[in-house]
ZAKOLTOR-529254 format. One record per residue: residue number from 0; residue in three letters; y, z, x of N, C-alpha, C in turn. Coordinates in nm, 4 decimals, decimal comma, padded with zeros to 6 digits. Atoms other than C-alpha are relative to their C-alpha. Layout:
BEGIN
    k    r      n.c2      n.c3      n.c1     ca.c2     ca.c3     ca.c1      c.c2      c.c3      c.c1
  NUM  ALA         Y         Z         X         Y         Z         X         Y         Z         X
...
This chain:
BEGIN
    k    r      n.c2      n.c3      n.c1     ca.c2     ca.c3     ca.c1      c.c2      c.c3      c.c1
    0  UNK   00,0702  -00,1103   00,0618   07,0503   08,2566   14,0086   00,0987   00,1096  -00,0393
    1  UNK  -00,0999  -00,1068   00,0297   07,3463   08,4695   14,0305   00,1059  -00,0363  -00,0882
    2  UNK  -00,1404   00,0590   00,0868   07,5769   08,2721   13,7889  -00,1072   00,0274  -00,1740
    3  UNK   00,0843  -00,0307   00,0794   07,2501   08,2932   13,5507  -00,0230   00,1461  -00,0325
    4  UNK   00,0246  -00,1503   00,0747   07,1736   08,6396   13,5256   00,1407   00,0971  -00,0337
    5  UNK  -00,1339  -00,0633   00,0308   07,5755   08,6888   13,5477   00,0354  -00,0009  -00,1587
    6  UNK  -00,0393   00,0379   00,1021   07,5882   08,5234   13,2097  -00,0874   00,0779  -00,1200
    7  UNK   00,1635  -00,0691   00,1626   07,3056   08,7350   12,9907   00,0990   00,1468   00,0093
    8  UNK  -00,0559  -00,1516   00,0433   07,4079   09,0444   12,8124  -00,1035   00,0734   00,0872
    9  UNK   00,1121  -00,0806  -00,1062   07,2591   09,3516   13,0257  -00,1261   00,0462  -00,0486
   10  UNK   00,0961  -00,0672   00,0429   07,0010   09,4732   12,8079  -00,1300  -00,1812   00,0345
   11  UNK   00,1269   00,1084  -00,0417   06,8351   09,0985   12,8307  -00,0062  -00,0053   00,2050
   12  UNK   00,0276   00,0087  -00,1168   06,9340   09,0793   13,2052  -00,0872   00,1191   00,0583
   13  UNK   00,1032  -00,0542  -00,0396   06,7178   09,3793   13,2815  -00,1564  -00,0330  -00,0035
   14  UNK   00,1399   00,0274   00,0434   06,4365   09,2503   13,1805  -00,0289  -00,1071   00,0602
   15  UNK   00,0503   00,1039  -00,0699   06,4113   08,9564   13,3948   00,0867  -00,0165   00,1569
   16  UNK  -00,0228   00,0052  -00,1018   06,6053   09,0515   13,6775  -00,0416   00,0103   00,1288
   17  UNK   00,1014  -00,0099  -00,1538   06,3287   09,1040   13,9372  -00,0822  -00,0982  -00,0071
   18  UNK   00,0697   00,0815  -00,0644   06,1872   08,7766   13,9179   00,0805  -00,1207   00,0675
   19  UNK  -00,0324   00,0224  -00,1171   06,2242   08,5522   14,1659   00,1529  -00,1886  -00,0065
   20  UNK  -00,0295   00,1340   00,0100   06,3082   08,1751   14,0213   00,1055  -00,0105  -00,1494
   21  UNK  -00,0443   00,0439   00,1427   06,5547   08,0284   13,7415  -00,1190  -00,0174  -00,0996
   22  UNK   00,1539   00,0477   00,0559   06,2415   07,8540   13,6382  -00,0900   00,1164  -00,0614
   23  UNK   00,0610  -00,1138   00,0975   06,0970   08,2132   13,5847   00,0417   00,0408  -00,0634
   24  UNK  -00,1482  -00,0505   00,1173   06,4185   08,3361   13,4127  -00,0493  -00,0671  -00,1130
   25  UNK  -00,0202   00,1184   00,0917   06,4000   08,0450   13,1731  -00,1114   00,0103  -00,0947
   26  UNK   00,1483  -00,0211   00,0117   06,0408   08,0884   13,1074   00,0196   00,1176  -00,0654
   27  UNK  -00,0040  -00,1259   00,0668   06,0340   08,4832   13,0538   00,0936  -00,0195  -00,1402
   28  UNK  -00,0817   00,0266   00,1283   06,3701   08,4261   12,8012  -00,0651  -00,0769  -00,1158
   29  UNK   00,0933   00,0410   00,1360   06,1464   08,1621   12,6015  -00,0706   00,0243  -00,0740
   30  UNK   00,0527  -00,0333   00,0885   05,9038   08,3212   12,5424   00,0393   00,1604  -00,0842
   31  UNK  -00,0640  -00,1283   00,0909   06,1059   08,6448   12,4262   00,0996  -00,0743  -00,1264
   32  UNK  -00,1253   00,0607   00,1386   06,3454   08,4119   12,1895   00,0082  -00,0829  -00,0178
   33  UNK   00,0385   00,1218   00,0679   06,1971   08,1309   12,1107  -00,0769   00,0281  -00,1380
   34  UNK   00,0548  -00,0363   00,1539   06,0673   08,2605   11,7819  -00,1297  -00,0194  -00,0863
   35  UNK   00,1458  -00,0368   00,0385   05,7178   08,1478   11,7945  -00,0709   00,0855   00,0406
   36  UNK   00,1008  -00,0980  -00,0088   05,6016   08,4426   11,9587   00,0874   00,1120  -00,0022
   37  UNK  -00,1066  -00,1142  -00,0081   05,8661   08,6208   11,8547  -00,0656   00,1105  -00,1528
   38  UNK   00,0407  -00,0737   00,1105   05,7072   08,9462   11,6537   00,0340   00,0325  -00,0861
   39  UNK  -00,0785  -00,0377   00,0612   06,0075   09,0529   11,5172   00,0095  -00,0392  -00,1031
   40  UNK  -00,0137   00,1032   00,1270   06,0633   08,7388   11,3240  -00,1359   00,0083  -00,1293
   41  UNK   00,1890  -00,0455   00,0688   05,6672   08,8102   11,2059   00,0276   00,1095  -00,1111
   42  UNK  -00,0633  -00,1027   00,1002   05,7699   09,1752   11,0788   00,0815  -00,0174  -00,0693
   43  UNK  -00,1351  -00,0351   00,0814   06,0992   09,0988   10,9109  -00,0841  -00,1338  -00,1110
   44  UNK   00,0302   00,1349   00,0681   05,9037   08,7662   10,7388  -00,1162   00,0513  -00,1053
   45  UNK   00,0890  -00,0701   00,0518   05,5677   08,9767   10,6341   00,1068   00,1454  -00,0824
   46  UNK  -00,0385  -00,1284   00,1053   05,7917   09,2943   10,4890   00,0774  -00,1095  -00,0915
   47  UNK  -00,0896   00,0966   00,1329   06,0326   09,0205   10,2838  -00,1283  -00,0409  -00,1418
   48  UNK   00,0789   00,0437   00,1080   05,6884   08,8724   10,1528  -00,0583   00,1490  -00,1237
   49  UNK   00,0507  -00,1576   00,0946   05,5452   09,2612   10,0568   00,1299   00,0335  -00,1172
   50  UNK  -00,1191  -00,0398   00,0896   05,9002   09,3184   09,8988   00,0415  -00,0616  -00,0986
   51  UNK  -00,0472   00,0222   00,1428   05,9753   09,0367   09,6834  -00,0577  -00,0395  -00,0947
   52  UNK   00,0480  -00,0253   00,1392   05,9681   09,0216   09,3479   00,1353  -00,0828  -00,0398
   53  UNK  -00,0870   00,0885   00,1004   06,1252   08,7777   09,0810   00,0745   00,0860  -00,0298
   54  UNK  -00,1402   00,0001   00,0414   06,3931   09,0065   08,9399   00,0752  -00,0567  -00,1053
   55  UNK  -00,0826   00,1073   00,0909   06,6808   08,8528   08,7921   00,0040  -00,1815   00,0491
   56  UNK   00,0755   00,1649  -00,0393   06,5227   08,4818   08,9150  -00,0455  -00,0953  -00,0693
   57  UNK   00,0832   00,1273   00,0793   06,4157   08,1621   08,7563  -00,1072   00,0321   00,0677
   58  UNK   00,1171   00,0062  -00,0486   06,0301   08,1585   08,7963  -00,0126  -00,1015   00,1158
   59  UNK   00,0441   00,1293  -00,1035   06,0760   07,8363   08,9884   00,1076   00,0473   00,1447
   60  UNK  -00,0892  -00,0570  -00,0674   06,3731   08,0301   09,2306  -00,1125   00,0951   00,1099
   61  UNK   00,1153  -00,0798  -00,0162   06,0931   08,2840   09,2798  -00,0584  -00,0451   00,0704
   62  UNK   00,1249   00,0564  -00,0571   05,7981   08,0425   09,3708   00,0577  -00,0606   00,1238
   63  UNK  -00,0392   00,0085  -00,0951   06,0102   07,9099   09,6046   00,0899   00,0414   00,0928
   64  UNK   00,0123  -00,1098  -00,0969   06,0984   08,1636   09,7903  -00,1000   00,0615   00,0596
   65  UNK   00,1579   00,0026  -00,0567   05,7493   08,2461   09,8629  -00,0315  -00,0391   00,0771
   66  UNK   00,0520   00,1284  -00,0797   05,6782   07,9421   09,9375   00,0654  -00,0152   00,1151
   67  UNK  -00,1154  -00,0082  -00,1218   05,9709   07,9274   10,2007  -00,0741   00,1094   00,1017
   68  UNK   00,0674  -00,1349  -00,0687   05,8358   08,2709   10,3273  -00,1568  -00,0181   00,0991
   69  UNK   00,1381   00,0492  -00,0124   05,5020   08,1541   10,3587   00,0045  -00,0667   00,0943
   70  UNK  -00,0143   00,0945  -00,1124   05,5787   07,8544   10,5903   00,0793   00,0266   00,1285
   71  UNK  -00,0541  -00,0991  -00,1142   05,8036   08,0943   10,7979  -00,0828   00,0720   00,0677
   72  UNK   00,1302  -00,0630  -00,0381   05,5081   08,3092   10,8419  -00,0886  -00,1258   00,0837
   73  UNK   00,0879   00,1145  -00,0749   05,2886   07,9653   10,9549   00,0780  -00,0286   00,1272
   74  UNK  -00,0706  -00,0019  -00,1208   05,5693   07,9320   11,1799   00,0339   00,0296   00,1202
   75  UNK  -00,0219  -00,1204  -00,0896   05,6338   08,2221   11,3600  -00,1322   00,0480   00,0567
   76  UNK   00,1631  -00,0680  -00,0088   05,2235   08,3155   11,3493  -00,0538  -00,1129  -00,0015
   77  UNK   00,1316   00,1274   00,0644   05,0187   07,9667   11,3539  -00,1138   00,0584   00,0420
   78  UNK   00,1613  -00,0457  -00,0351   04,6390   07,9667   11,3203   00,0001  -00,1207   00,0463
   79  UNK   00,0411   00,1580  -00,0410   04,5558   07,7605   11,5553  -00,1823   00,0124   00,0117
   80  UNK   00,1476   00,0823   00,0226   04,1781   07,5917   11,5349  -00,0534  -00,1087   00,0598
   81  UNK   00,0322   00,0982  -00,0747   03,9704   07,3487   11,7109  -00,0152  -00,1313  -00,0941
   82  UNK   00,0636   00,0948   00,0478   03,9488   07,1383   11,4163   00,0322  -00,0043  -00,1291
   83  UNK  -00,0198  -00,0306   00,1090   04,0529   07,0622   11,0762  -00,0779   00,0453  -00,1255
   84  UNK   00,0644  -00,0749   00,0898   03,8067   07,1651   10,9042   00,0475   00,1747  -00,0403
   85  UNK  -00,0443  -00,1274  -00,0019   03,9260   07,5200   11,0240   00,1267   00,0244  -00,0484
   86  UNK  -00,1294  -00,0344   00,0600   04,2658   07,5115   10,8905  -00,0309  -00,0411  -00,1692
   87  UNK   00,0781   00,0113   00,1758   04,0892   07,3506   10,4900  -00,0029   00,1320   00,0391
   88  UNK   00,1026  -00,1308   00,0559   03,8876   07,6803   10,5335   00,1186   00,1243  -00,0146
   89  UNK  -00,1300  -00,1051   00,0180   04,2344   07,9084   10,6375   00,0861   00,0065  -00,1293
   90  UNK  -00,0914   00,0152   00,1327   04,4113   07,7379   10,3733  -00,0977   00,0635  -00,1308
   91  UNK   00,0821  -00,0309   00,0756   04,0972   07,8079   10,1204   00,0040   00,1816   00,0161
   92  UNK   00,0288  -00,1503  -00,0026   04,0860   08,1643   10,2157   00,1156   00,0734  -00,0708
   93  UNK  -00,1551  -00,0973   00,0402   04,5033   08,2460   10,2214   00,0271  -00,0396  -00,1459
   94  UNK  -00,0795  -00,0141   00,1864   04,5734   08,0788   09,8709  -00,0071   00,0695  -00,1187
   95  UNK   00,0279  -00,1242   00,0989   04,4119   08,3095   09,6498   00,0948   00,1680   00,0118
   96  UNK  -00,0810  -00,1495  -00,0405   04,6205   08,6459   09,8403   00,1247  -00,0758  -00,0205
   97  UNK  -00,1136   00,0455  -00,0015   04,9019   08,4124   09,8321   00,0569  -00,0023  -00,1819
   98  UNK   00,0058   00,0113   00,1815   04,8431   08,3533   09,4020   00,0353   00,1407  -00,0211
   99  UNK  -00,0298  -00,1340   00,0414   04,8141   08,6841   09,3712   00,1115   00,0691   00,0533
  100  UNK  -00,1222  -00,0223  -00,0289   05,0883   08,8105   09,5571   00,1316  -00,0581  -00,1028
  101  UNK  -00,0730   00,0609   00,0667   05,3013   08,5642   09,3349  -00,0044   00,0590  -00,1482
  102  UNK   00,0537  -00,0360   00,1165   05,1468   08,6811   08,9841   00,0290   00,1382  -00,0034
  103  UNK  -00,0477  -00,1363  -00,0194   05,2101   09,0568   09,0766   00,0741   00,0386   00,0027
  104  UNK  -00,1338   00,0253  -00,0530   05,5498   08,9937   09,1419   00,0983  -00,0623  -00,1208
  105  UNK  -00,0874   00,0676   00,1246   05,6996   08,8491   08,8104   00,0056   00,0169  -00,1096
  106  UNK  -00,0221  -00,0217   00,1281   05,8082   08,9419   08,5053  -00,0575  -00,0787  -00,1049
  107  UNK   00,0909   00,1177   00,1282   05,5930   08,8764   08,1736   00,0858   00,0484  -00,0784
């Protein structure tokens, strides 16, 4: 335990130095920087999508970047559902904010 928390920079070793087990170490660290429940990654992924814009871009450079963005977002944030029907209906809902977002964003 002591060769483990010797090895973390101090700002992470504070943060998990009063529990008891590696096993809890290991645990707490995952879920701080494992990146699916990592918020950060959420905010920096949602302001990129609000921000870009085609530019000096091929339209198809553009769309996929979005698109990239988009599946980063599913990534970092999943909807999870008991059932596929519920992810059709998510997908049915987000593609229209997703169109538009794209269309708002590009030079005519």
């Amino acid at each position: 335990m002591v060769w483990l928390l010797g090895s973390m920079e101090p700002s992470v070793r504070e943060q998990v130095e009063n529990l008891q087990t590696p096993a809890e170490v290991w645990k707490e660290i995952g879920k701080q920087f494992s990146g699916k429940t990592n918020k950060m990654q959420i905010t920096r992924v949602l302001h990129e999508m609000r921000n870009l814009k085609q530019g000096q871009r091929f339209i198809t450079e553009y769309a996929g970047e979005l698109k990239r963005l988009y599946r980063d977002l599913e990534f970092f944030h999943p909807f999870k559902c008991d059932d596929h029907s519920g992810m059709i209906r998510l997908r049915e809902w987000f593609q229209p904010i997703l169109v538009q977002t794209f269309f708002e964003r590009i030079k005519f």
